[in-house]
C-alpha positions in Angstrom: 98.0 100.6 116.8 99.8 99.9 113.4 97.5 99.3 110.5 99.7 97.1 108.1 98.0 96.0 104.8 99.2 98.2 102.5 102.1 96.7 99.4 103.1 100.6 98.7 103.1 104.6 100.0 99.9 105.7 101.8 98.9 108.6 100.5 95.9 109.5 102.1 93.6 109.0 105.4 90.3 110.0 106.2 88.1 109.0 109.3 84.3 108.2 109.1 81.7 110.5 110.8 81.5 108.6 113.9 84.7 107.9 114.2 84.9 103.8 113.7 86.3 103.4 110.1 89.0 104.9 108.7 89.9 104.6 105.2 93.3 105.2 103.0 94.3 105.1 99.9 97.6 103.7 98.5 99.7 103.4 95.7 98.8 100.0 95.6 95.7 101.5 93.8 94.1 100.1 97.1 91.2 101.4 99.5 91.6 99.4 102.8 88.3 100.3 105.4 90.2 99.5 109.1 87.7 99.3 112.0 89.3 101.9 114.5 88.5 99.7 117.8 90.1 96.5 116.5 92.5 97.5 113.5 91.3 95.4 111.1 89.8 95.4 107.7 86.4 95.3 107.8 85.7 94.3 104.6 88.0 93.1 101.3 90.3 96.5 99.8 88.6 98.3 97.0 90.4 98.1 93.4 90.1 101.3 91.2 91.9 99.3 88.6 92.9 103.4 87.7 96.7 103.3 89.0 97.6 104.5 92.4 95.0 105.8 94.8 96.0 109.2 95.9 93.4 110.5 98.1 90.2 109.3 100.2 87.2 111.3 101.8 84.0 110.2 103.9 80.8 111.1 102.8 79.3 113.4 106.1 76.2 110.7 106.4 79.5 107.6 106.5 77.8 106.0 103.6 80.2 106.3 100.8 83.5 107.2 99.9 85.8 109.3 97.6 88.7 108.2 96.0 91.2 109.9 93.6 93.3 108.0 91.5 96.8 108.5 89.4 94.7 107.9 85.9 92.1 110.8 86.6 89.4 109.3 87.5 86.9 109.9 90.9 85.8 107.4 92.5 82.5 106.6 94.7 81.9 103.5 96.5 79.4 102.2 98.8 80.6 101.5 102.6 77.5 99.5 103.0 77.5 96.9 99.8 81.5 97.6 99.2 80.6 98.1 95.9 80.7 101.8 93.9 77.8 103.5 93.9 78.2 105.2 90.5 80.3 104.7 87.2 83.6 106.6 87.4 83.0 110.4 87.6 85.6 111.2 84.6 86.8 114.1 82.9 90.4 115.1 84.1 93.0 114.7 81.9 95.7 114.1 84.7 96.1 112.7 88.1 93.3 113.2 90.7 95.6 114.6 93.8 92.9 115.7 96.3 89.1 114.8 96.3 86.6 116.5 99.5 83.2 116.0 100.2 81.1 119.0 100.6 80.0 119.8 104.7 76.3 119.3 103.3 77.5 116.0 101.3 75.6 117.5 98.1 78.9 117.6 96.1 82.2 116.0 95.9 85.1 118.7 94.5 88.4 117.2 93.0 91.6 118.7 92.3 93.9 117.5 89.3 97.0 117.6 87.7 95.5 118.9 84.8 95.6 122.2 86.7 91.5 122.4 87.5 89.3 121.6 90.3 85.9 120.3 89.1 83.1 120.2 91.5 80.4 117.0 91.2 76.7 116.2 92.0 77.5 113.6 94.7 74.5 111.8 94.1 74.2 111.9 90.4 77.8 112.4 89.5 77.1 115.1 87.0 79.6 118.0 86.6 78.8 121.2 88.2 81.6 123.4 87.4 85.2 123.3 86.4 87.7 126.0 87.6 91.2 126.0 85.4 92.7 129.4 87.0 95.1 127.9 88.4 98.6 127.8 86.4 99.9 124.5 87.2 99.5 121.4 89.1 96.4 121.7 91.7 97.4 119.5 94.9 94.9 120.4 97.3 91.7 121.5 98.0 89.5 122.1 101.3 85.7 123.2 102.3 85.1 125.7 104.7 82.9 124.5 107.7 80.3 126.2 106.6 80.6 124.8 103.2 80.7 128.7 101.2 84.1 129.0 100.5 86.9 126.3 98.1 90.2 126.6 99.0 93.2 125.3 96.6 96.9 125.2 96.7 98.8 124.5 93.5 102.3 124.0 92.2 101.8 127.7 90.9 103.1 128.5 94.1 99.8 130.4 95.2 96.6 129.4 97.5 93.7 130.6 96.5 90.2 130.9 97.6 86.5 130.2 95.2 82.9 130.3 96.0 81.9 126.7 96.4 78.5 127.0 94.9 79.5 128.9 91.9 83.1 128.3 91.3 83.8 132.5 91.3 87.0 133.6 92.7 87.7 135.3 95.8 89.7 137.9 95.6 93.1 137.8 94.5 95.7 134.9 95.0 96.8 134.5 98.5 100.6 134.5 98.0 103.1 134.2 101.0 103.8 131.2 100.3 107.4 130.6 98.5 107.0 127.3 96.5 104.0 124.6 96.4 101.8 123.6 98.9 100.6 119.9 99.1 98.5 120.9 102.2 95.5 122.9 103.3 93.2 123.1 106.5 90.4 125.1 108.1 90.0 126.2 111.3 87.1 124.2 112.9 85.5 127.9 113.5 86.0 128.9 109.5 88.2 131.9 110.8 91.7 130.7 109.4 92.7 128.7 106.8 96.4 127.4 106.6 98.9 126.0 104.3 102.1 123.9 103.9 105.1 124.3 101.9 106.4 121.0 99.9 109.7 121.9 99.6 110.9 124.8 102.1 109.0 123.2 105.3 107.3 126.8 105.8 103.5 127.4 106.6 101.3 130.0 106.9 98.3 131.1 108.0 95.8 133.5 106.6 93.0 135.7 109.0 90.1 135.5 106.2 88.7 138.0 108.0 91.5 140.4 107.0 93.4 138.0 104.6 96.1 138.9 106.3 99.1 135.9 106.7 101.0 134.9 109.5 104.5 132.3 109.3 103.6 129.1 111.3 107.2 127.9 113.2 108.2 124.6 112.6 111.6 123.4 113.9 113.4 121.0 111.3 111.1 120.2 108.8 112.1 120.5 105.1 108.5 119.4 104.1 104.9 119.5 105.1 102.8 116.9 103.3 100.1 117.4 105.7 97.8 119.0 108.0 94.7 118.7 110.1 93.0 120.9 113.3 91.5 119.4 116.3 88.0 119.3 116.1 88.3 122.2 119.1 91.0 124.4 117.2 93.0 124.2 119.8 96.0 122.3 118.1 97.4 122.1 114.7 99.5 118.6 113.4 102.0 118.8 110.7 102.8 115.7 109.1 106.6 116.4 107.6 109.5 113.8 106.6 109.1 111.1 109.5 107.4 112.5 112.3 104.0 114.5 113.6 104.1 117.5 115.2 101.9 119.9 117.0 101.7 123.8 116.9 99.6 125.6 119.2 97.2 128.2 116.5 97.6 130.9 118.6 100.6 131.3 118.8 101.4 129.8 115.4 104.5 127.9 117.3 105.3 124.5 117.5 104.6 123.1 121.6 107.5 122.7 122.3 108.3 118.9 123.9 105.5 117.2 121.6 106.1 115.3 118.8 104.9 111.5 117.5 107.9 109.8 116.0 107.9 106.0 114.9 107.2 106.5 111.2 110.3 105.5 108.6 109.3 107.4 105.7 107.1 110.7 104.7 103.7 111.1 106.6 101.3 111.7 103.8 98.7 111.8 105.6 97.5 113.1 109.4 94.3 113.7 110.9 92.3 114.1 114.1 89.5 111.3 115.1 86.0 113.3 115.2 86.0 113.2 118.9 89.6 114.7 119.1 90.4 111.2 121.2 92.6 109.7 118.5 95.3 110.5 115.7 96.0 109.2 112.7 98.6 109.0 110.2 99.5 107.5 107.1 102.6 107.2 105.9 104.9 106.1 102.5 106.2 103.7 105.1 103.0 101.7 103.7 101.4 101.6 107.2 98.3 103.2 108.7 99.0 104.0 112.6 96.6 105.1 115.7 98.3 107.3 118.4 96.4 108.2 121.5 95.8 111.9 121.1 95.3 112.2 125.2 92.5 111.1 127.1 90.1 114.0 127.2 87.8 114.3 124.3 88.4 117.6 122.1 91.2 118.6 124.1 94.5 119.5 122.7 97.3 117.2 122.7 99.3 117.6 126.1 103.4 118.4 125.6 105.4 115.5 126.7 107.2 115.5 129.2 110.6 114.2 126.7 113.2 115.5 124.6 112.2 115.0 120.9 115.8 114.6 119.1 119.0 112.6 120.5 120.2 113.2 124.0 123.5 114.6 123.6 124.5 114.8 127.7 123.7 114.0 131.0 124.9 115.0 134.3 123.9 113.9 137.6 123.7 115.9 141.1 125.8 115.2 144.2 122.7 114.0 145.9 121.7 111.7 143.5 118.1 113.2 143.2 118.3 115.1 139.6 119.5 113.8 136.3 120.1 117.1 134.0 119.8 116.2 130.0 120.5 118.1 127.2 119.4 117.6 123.3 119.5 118.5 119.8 116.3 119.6 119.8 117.7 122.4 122.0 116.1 122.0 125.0 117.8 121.2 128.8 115.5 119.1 131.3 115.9 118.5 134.8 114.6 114.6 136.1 113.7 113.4 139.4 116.5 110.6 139.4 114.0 108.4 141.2 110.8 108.5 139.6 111.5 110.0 136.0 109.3 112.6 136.2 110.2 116.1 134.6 110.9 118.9 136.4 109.8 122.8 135.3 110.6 124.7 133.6 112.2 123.4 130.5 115.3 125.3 130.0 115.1 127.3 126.1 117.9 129.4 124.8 120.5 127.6 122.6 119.6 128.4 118.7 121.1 124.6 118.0 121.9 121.3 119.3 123.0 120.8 122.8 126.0 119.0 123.0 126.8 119.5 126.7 125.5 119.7 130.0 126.4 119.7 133.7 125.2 120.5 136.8 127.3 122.2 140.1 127.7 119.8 143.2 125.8 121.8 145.4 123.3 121.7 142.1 122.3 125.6 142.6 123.8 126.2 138.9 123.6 124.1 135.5 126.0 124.8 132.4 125.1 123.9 128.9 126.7 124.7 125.2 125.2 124.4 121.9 127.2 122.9 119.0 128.1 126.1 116.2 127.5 128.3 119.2 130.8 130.2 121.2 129.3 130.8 124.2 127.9 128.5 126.9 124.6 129.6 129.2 124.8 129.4 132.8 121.2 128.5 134.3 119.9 128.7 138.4 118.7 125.1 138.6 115.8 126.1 140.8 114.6 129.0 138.8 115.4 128.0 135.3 116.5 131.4 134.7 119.5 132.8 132.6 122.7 133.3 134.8 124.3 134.9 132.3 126.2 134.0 128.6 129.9 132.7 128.9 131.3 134.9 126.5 135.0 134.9 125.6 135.9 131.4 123.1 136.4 132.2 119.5 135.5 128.7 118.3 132.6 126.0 118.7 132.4 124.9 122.4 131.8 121.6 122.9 132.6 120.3 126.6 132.1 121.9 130.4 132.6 121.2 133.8 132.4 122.2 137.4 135.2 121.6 140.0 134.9 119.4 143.2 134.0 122.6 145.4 131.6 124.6 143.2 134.6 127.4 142.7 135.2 126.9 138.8 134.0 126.2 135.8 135.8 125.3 132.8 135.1 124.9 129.1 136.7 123.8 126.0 136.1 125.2 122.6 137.6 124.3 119.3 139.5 127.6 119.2 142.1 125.1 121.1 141.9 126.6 124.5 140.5 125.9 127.5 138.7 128.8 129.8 137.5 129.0 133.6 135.1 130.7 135.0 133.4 131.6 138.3 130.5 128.8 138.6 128.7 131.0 140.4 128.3 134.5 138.0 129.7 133.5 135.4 132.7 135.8 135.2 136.3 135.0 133.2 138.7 133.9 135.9 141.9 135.2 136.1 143.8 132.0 135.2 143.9 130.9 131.6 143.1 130.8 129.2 145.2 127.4 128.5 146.9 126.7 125.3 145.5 123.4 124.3 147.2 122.7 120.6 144.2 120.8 119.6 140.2 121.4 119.3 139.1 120.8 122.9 136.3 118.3 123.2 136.1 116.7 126.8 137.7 118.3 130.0 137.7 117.0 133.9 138.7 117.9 137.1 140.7 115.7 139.3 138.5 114.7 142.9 140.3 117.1 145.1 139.7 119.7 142.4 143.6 120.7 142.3 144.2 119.4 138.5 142.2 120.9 135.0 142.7 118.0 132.2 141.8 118.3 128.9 142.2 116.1 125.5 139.9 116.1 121.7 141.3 116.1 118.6 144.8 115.5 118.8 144.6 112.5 121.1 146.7 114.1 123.5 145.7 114.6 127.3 146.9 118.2 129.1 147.3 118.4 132.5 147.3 122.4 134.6 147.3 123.5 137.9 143.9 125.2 138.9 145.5 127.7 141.5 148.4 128.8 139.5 147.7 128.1 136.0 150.9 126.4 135.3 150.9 122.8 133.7 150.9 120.0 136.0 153.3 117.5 133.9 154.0 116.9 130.1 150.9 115.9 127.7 149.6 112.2 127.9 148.4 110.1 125.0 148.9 110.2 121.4 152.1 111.5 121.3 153.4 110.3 124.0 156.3 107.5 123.7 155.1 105.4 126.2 151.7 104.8 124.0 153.7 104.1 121.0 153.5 100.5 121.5 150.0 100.6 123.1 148.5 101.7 119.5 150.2 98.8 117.6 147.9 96.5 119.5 144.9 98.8 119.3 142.1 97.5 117.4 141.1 100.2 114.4 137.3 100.4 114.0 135.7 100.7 110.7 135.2 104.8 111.4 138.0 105.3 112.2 139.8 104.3 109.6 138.0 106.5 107.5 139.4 109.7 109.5 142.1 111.4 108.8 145.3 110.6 110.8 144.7 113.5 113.1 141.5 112.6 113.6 142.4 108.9 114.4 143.9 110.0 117.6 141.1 111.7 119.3 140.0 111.6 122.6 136.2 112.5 123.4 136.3 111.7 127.2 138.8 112.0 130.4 137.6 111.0 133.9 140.1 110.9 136.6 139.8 108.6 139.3 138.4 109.5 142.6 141.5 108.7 144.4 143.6 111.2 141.2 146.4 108.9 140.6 144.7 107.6 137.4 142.9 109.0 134.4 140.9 107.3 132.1 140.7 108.2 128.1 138.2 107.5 125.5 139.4 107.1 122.2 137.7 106.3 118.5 139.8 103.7 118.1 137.3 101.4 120.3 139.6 101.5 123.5 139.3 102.7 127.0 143.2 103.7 128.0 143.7 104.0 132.1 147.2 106.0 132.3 149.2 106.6 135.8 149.5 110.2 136.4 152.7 110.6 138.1 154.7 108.3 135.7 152.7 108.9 132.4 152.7 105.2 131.9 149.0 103.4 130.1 148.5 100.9 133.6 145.7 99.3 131.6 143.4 98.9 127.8 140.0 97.8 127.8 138.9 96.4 125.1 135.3 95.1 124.4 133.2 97.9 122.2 133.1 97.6 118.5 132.7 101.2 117.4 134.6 104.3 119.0 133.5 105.2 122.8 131.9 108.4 123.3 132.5 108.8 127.2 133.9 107.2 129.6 133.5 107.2 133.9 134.5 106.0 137.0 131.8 104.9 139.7 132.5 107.2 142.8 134.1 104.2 145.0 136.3 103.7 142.1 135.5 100.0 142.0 134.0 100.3 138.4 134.7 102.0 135.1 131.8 102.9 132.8 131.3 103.3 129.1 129.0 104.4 126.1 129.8 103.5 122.6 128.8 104.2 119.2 128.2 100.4 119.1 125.4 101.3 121.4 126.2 99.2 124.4 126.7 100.3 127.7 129.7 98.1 129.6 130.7 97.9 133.4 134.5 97.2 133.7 136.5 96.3 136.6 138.4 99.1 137.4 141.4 97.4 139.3 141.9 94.7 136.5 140.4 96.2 133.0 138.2 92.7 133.1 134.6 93.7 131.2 132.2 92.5 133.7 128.8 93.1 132.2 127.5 94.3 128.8 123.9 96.6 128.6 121.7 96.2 126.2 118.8 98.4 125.5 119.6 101.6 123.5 118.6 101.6 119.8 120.9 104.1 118.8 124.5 106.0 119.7 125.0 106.1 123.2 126.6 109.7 123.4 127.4 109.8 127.4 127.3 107.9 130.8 127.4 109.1 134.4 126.8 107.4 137.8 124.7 107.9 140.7 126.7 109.1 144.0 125.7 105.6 145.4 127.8 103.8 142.8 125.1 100.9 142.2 123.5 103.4 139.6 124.6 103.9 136.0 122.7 106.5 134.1 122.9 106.6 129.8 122.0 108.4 127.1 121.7 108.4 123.4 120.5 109.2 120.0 117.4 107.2 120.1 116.2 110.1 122.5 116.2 108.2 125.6 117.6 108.3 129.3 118.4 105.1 131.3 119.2 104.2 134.3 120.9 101.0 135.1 121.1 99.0 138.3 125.0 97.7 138.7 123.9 95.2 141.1 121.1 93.7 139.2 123.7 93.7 135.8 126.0 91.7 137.6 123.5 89.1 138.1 122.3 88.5 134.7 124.4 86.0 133.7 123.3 83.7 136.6 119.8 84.3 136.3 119.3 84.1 132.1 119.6 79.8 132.4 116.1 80.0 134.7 114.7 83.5 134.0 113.6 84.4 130.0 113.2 88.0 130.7 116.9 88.2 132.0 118.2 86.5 129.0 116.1 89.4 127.0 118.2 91.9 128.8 121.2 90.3 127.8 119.9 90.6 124.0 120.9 93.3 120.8 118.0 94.5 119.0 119.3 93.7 115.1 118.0 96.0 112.0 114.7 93.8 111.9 113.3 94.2 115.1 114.4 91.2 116.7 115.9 91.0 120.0 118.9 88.4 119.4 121.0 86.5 122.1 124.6 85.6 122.3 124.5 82.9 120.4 122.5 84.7 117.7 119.2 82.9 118.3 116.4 84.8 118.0 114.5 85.3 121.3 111.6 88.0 120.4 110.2 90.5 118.1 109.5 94.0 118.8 107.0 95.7 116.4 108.7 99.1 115.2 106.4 101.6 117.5 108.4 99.8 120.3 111.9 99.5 119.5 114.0 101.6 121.8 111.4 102.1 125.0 112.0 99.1 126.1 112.5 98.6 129.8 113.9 95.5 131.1 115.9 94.7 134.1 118.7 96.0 134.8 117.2 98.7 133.5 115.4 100.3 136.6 114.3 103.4 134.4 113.6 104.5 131.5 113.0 108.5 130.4 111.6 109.2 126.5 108.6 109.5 124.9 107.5 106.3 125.5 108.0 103.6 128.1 107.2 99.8 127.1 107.6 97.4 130.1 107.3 93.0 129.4 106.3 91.3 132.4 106.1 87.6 132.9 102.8 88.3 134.6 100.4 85.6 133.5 103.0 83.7 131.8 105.9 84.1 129.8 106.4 80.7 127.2 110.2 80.3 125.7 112.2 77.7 124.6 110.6 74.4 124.1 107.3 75.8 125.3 107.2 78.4 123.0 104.0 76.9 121.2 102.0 77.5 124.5 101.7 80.8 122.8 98.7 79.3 121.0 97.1 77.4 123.6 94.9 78.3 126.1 95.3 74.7 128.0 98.1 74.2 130.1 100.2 71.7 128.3 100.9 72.6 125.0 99.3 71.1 121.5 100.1 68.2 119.7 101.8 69.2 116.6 
C-alpha cells in the first residue's frame, strides 16, 4: 500500500515491535502513526513545532517514540496518550539527524549536526554522555544487537565505533569509505556492521571480528540514503535515488533480477517489518509505501523473475514458444511465449546496456550486443552458456540478425560496416565486411535469405548479396531522388528537429516483406516508408505516430505492418493499403521494438517502462465495436496522461491509476504482460461508468439520489 499524508520529504521510518504501527517523520515537522493492516492514521500527526522532523525510532516495549528534529531538539512522545512523555531533551546546537533507542530501551542516543552524539536516560531524559570526536557533521548512528557497541558515520568521511555504556572509543576510525555516509546497519547476529556512501553510491562492510572491510556491489546507484537487514540476515536493502534494492550479505552482491521501483524521488528511508513479511520505505516523494517482502516469514526476498531497467529488444522463436529480451540492466531472459514465465538461466556477460537481441530459427543459438561494447556474445539457448565473443568491429555495435536458414549472422557497428558470421561458432565469414558509409543501426535479411539490408544514420538503405558479397542494387532512402518529394510531405517531429541534418535522416529499422519485393523503413521523422525493391520507388507512407518510430515489422502472412514509437503506442497497419487499423495502448514509456508471433494474430512489445507485451491482433481489431457496450474495451483504447489518468479519444477522463500501478496494466488486447508487476481490472462483480458512475458509492442496486 501507499501511505499518503505527508505535505513534504520523508525522512525517516521506523516500525513498532510487533509490527502494527509504523511511524515517520517528515519535513512537514510531522509524526504520522499508520496502522500497518489498514494504512491509516491511527491517531492525529504529532507537531514538534521544532522545524522538520528528521528521524523516528520505536521504543523496544512500542510505548513511545523518538523524534529528531531540524532545530536540535529530541523528542519523546507517548504512543498510548499521543502526547510527549517528557519536556524536550535539549542540548544540541544543530540539527538532530539520527535518534536510536537502546536494544534494552534504557537510553535513547542522538546524533547532530553539531558534530556529537549524546546519549539520554530514556526515562528521565537526563544526559549521559556526549561524544564530540567526530570532525564534522554526525549523520548516523546504530546499536549493536546486543546493545555494547555505538556506531557513527559522519561527514568526516569516517565510521566509527564507541562503547555504548561509556561513550569510549573503539579503536581507531574505520575508513574505507571515500566521502560521507548517511547510512548504517547491523547484522541481526552483531557480526558485521555496514555503511553507505552519500555521494559515490559505494558501501562497505566491516568483519568486527577482524575489522576487516569488504566493497558491497551495487549496480547504478549514485547514492545510498539507506539501509536495513532482514530480521534473518539473509538480505540487505539499499534505499538509493528512486528505487530499493537487495544484496545478498554473503556475497556482498546485489541479487541480481530484484529490485522495488515505483518511488519518484530519493528513498530516505527502508526497513524490514519485524517478522521479515513486509518492507517499508519512505521516500522525499512525501509518501510512506508497504511492499510485500514475500510470503514466508524471515525469509529473504525472492529475485524476480523481470528485468529491472528498460527492455531494449525482443526476438521471438520460429515456433512461437520463446520470447528472448534483452535490457539495460544487462541481463538477457528467455519467456515461455505462452504463460510468461521465465526460463533459466538468466544470461550475464555484457558490462552495459543491451541494446540488441535475437534468437536463430531453429532457436539452438541467441545473439546479443551491449551499447559502448565492440563485440556481440553468441549464447546456446538451452544451456545459457557462452558460444563465444564476436570479435572483429571497431565501433559500438548496435543491431544483429540471423538469416532465414540458420547459416549467418550479421551485425552492424558504428564503425560503418556491416560483418557476417557463422551462426553456429561464431566465426568471421569470408564475405564482408560491407562498406556501409554511415553508423549501422538496424540490418535484415530478405525471407529467402538471399539479400543482407542495412540502413542507421544516414537514412540510407544498402542492399548485398549474401553468396557473393556484391551489392544487390543502388542505396534506397535519403538520398535517393525518388524520396525527394516524399520528405517535403513528411511530418518533422519535435526531436527531430532538434537533430542535426545528418541525424534527421536516420533509419532505426528495415523489415523486408515475406514475399522480398518490399521493404519497410523506420525513420525519426514519425514515418513508416514501404519502398519496391526492384524499382527503388516509396509504394507507400504511413503516417499515424507522433514521435520517431523505433522499429518497425511485417506479420509473417504479410497482411499487417507493425510499429513501436517513442510516442509509446503500438499501431497495426494494413500492409496492402498503408490504412492504420488499430492503435495499442498500454506502455508507460518508449516502446523500443516489436516482433510477431509465427501465427500472425500475435504482436509482441517492449519498452522503457521495463515491460513485455503481448497483443492479440484479432482482439485489437475488435475494439472499436465493442468500446460503445463494453467499459473495459474503451479502457484499452485509452493513453495514460502525466497524472495517472487513463484518458479516451475524446479526452474524457475514464479512470485513475494510483502511481504503484501505472505501466502493469493488463487489459485486453493485451493477452500478456511480462515485468515486475502485473495488475489485471475485471468487471467481475461490477464495473459502474458513464451515467452510473455514482453506483460506486452505493451498495443498493440503483444508484442514490443526489
Amino acid at each position: 500500500m501507499t501511505l499518503v499524508g505527508h505535505d513534504d520529504d520523508v525522512n525517516s521510518i521506523a516500525y513498532s515491535p510487533d509490527g502494527l504501527l509504523l511511524g515517520s517523520a517528515s519535513t512537514d515537522s510531522g509524526v504520522r502513526i499508520w496502522d500497518t493492516q489498514t494504512g491509516m492514521e491511527t491517531m492525529l500527526p504529532f507537531q514538534s513545532g521544532d522545524g522538520a522532523a528528521l528521524s523516528v525510532a520505536f521504543a523496544p516495549n512500542g510505548q513511545r517514540i523518538a523524534v529528531g528534529t531540524q532545530e536540535g531538539s529530541v523528542h519523546i512522545w507517548s504512543i498510548q496518550s499521543g502526547r510527549s512523555a517528557m519536556l524536550p531533551l535539549d542540548g544540541h546546537s544543530d540539527s538532530v539527524e539520527c535518534v536510536r533507542y537502546s536494544p534494552d530501551g534504557a537510553f535513547v542516543a542522538s546524533a547532530s549536526g553539531d558534530h556529537t552524539i549524546r546519549l539520554w536516560n530514556a526515562e528521565t531524559g537526563e544526559k549521559v554522555f556526549a561524544i564530540s570526536d567526530h570532525a564534522d557533521k554526525v549523520l548516523a548512528i546504530a546499536f549493536s544487537p546486543n546493545g555494547e557497541l555505538l556506531a557513527s558515520a559522519s561527514d568526516d568521511e569516517t565510521v566509527r565505533l564507541w562503547k555504548s555504556h561509556s561513550g569510549e572509543a573503539v579503536g581507531e576510525p574505520l575508513t574505507s569509505l571515500k566521502d560521507s555516509a548517511k547510512s548504517l546497519a547491523f547484522s541481526p547476529d552483531g557480526r558485521y556492521l555496514v555503511a553507505g556512501s552519500l555521494n559515490s553510491g559505494e558501501a562497505w562492510m566491516w568483519d568486527l571480528e577482524t575489522l576487516k572491510a569488504a566493497p558491497v556491489t551495487i549496480k547504478d546507484e549514485s547514492t545510498i540514503w539507506s539501509l536495513a537487514f532482514s530480521p534473518n540476515g539473509s538480505t540487505l536493502l539499499v534505499g538509493g535515488q528512486q528505487n530499493i534494492r537487495f544484496c545478498d550479505p554473503r556475497s556482498r552482491r546485489e541479487i541480481s533480477g530484484t529490485l522495488l521501483a515505483g518511488h519518484t524521488e530519493r528513498v530516505s528511508s527502508v526497513t524490514f517489518s519485524p517478522d521479515g513479511q513486509f518492507i517499508a520505505s519512505g521516500s522525499a516523494d512525501c509518501s510512506v509505501r508497504i511492499w510485500i517482502a514475500d510470503g514466508r516469514p524471515g525469509s529473504a526476498v525472492q529475485p524476480l523473475h523481470a528485468h529491472s531497467d528498460a527492455v531494449a529488444s525482443v526476438a521471438v522463436s520460429n515456433d512461437g514458444r520463446i520470447i528472448v529480451s534483452g535490457s539495460k540492466d544487462g541481463s538477457i531472459l528467455v519467456w515461455d511465449a505462452l504463460t510468461g514465465e521465465a526460463q533459466s538461466p538468466v544470461l550475464l556477460g555484457h558490462t552495459g546496456p543491451v541494446c540488441a537481441v535475437a534468437i536463430s530459427p531453429n532457436s539452438r543459438r541467441i545473439v546479443s550486443v551491449s551499447e559502448d561494447e565492440t563485440t556481440g556474445m553468441l549464447w546456446d539457448t538451452e544451456s545459457g552458456e557462452l558460444v563465444t565473443a564476436l570479435e572483429g568491429h571497431e565501433g559500438d555495435v548496435r543491431t544483429v540478425a540471423f538469416s532465414p536458414d540458420t547459416r549467418w549472422l550479421a551485425s552492424g557497428s558504428f564503425d560503418e560496416t556491416v560483418r557476417v558470421w557463422d551462426a553456429f561458432t561464431g566465426k568471421a565469414a569470408t564475405i564482408g565486411p560491407f562498406e556501409c558509409a554511415q553508423k549501422v543501426y538496424t540490418v535484415s535479411f530478405s525471407s529467402d535469405g538471399q539479400i543482407l539490408a542495412a540502413s542507421g544514420s544516414e537514412g540510407s538503405i544498402h542492399f548485398w548479396e549474401v553468396a557473393t558479397g556484391e551489392m544487390a542494387r543502388e542505396p534506397l532512402g535519403a538520398d535517393s531522388d525518388n524520396n525527394s518529394d516524399m520528405e517535403d510531405d513528411s511530418e518533422k517531429n519535435s526531436e527531430s528537429e532538434t537533430m542535426t541534418e545528418t541525424d534527421s535522416k536516420a533509419i532505426f529499422s528495415i523489415f523486408f516483406s515475406p514475399n522480398g519485393q518490399q521493404i519497410a523503413s523506420a525513420s525519426i521523422d514519425s514515418v513508416i516508408r514501404v519502398w519496391d525493391i526492384d524499382s527503388g520507388d516509396p509504394v507507400l507512407m504511413l503516417k499515424g505516430h507522433a514521435q520517431r518510430i523505433g522499429s518497425v515489422a511485417y506479420s509473417p502472412d504479410g497482411r499487417f505492418l507493425v510499429s513501436g514509437s517513442v510516442d509509446k503506442t503500438v499501431r497495426l497497419w494494413d500492409a496492402k493499403t498503408g490504412e492504420s487499423l488499430v492503435t495499442l495502448f498500454g506502455h508507460v514509456d518508449w516502446i523500443e521494438e516489436v516482433a510477431l508471433l509465427p501465427d500472425s494474430n500475435s504482436i509482441v512489445s517492449c519498452g522503457d517502462d521495463r515491460t513485455i507485451r503481448v497483443w492479440s491482433v484479432e482482439d485489437a481489431l475488435l475494439l472499436s465495436s465493442r468500446a460503445e457496450r463494453d467499459p473495459l474495451a474503451r479502457l484499452s483504447s485509452a493513453f495514460l496522461d502525466e497524472n495517472g489518468w487513463l484518458v479516451g479519444p475524446s479526452d474524457e477522463l475514464l479512470l485513475w491509476v494510483p502511481a504503484e500501478y501505472r505501466g502493469f496494466i493488463q487489459l485486453n488486447p493485451c493477452s500478456l504482460l511480462i515485468g515486475p508487476h502485473r495488475v489485471n481490472l475485471t468487471a467481475e462483480g461490477g464495473i459502474h461508468w458513464g451515467d452510473r458512475w455514482t453506483e460506486c458509492w452505493s451498495s443498493s442496486p440503483s444508484p442514490p439520489v443526489i
